[in-house]
DOFI-699281 format. One line per 4 residues: number of its first residue (from 0); for each residue x, z, y of C-alpha. Coordinates in Angstrom, 2 decimals. Last residue first. Layout:
BEGIN
NUM) X,Z,Y  ...
***
This chain:
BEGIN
243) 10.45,-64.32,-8.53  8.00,-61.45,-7.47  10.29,-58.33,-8.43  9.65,-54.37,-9.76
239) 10.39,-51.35,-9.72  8.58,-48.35,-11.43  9.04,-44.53,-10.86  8.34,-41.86,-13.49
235) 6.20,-38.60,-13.28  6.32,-35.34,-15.34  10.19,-36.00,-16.18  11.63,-36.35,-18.79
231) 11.69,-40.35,-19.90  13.80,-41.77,-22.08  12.56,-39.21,-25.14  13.67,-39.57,-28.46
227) 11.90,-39.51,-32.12  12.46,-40.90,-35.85  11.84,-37.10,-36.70  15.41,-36.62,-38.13
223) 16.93,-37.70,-34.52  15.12,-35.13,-32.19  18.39,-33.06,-32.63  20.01,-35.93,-30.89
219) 17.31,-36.38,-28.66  17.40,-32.81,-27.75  21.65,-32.99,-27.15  21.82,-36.10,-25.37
215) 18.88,-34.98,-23.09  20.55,-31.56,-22.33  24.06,-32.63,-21.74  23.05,-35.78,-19.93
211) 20.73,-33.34,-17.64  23.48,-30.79,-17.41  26.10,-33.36,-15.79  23.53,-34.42,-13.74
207) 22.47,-31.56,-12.31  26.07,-30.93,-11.22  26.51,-33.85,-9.88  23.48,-33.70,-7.67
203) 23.74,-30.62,-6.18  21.48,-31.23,-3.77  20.63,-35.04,-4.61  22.72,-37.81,-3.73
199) 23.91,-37.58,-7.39  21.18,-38.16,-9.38  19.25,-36.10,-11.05  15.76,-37.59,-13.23
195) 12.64,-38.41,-11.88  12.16,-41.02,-14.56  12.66,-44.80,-14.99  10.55,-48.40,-15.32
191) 12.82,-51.01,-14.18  11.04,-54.78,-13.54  13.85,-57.42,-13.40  10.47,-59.48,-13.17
187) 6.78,-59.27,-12.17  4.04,-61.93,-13.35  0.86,-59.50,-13.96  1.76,-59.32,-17.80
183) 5.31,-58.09,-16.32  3.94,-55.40,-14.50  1.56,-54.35,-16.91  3.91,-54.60,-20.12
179) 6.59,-51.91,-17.92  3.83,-49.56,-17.16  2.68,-49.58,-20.96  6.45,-48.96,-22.03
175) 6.73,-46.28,-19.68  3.80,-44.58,-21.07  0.41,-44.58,-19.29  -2.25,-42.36,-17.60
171) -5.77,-42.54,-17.16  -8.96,-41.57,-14.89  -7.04,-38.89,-12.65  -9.66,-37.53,-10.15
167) -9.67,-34.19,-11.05  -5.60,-33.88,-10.44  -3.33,-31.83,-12.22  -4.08,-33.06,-15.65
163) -1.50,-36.37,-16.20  0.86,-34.77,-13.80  1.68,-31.24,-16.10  0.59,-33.14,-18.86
159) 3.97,-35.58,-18.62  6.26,-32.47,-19.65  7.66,-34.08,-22.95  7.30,-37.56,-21.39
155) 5.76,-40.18,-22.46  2.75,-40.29,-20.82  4.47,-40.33,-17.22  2.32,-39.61,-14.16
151) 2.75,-42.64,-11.66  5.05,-43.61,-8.98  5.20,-47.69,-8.10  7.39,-49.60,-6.05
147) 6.76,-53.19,-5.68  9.59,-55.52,-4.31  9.41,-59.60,-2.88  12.07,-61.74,-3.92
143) 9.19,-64.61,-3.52  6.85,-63.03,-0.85  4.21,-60.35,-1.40  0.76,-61.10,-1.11
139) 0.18,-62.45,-4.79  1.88,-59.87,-6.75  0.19,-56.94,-4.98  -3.19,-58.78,-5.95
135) -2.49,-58.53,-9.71  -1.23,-54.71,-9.31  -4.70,-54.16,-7.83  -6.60,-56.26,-10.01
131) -4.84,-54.65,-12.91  -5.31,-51.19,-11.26  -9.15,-52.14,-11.05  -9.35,-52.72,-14.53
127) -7.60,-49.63,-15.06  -10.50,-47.74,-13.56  -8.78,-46.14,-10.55  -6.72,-42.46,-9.26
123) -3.71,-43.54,-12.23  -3.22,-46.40,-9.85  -2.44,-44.69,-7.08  0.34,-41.88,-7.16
119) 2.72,-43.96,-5.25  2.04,-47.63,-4.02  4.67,-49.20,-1.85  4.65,-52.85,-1.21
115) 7.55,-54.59,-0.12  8.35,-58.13,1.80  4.88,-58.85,2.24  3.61,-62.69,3.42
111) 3.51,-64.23,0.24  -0.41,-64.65,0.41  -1.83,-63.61,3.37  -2.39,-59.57,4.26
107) -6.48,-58.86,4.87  -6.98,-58.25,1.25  -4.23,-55.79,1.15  -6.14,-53.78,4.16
103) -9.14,-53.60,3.09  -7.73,-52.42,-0.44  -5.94,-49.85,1.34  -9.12,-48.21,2.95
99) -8.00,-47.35,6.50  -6.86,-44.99,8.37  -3.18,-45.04,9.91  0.53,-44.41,9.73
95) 3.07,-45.91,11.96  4.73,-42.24,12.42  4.83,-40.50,15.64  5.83,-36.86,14.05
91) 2.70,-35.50,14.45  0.80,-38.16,13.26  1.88,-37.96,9.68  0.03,-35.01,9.66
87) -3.21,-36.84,11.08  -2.82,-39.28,8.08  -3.58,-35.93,6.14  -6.23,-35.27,7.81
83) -8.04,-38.65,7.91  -7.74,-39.56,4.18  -8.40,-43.14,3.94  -4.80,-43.99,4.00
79) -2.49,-46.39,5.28  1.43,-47.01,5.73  3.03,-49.07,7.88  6.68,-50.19,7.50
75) 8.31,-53.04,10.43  11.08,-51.32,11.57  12.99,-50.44,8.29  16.12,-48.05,9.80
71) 16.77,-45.67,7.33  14.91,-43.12,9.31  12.12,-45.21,9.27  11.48,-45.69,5.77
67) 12.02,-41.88,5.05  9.24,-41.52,7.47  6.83,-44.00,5.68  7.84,-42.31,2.11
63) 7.20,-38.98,4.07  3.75,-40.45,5.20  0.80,-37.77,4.96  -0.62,-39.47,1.94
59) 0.88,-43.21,2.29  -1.64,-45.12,0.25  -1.03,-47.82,0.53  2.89,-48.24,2.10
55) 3.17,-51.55,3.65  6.64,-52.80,3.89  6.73,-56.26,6.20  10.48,-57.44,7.09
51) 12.55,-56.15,9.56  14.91,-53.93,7.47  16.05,-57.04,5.41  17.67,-55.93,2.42
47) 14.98,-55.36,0.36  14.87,-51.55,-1.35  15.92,-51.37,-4.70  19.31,-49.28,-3.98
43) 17.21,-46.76,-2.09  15.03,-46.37,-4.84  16.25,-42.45,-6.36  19.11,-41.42,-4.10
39) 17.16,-42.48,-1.08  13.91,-41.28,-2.47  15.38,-37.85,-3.29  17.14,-37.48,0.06
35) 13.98,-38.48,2.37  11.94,-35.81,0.45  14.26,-32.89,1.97  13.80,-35.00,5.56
31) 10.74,-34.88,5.06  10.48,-31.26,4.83  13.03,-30.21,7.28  10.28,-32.49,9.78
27) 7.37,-31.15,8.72  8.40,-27.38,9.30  10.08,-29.19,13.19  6.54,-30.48,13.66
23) 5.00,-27.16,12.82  2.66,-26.46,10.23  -0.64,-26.57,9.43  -1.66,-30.26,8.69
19) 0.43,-29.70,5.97  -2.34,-30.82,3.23  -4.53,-29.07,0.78  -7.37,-31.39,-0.89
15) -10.90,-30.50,-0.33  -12.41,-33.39,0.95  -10.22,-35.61,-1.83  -11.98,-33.83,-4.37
11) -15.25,-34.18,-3.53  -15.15,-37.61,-2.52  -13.44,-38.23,-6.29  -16.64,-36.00,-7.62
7) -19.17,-38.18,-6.31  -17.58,-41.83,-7.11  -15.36,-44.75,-6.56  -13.50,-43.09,-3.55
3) -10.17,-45.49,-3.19  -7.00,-43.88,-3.16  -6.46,-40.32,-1.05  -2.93,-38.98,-2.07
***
């Protein structure tokens, strides 16, 4: 997903990334309505109750978060992104997507005026100075009870390089326990840092659960004489977190 361009080689990159622009309405549609499971079984318990409030997804990519949104019946989600093509994608299927630089567009929201704020795959794409100030500034536009969702590459997990290195324009990556420190140093609460891991609403959820238990239980056990476990497995991790 396009972030902000801070230098040569992120304009580059982000000019020459693939995107579905391609295929057919009904492709794009199967397809986010295949990513529309996973986030429902994996946030859709975190999301705010009221479906009318302000959700701002930044940046959106080619907006399956923003379609899953819809679906579920939120009527007031936008999602931005500088990336022109892929925004176009989203398009295609009448989604409330648009271009614009996401910082632009958080500065112009007022303070406690946001009732969610999406942000996956950004922060690793800045200085972390600038994630602070980004994280920082999330807290202060949304409301009280307000939710941020963050994805990010996981550090700490076994297969974490496979995220941490497949983009050019990664400039850092974190462990779970880092994640969790930043959103609380920044004033979030009941914040719930957790993988990509089954769950049942997924395609064959229970069975894929039953093996992942099976499989964790049985490395970290095994794990055990090197004064070592794993909590998160998967390449990337989600975040949650509350303005109280």
């Amino acid at each position: 997903m396009t972030a902000m361009v801070t230098n040569d080689l992120d304009r580059w990159y982000y000019e020459h990334q693939p995107n579905n622009g391609a295929h057919s309405v009904e492709d794009l549609r199967i397809q986010f309505e295949k990513a529309s499971r996973v986030y429902k079984s994996m946030i859709g318990e975190y999301l705010p109750r009221n479906q009318s409030g302000l959700i701002l997804d930044m940046p959106c990519g080619e907006g399956s978060f923003i379609y899953f949104l819809t679906k579920t019946g939120f009527n007031n989600a936008k999602g931005f992104d500088l990336d022109q093509q892929r925004i176009a994608v989203g398009r295609k299927l009448g989604l409330p997507v648009y271009v614009e630089d996401v910082q632009h567009v958080l500065d112009n929201q007022e303070d406690s005026s946001v009732q969610c704020i999406i942000s996956m795959n950004f922060v690793e794409h800045v200085e972390k100075i600038d994630a602070v100030n980004w994280i920082q500034k999330v807290f202060n536009k949304l409301k009280p009870g307000g939710v941020f969702i963050i994805t990010t590459p996981s550090a700490d997990s076994p297969f974490g390089n496979s995220h941490i290195y497949n983009d050019l324009t990664h400039k850092w990556a974190a462990t779970s326990s880092v994640v969790y420190q930043l959103l609380t140093n920044c004033g979030f609460s009941n914040v719930k840092v957790f993988g990509f891991h089954p769950r049942p609403g997924m395609r064959f959820g229970l069975i894929r659960c039953v093996l992942f238990w099976i499989t964790a239980k049985v490395i970290n056990f095994c794990l055990l004489p090197l004064g070592h476990s794993y909590k998160i497995w998967s390449p990337s991790m989600w975040a949650v977190a509350v303005k109280t």
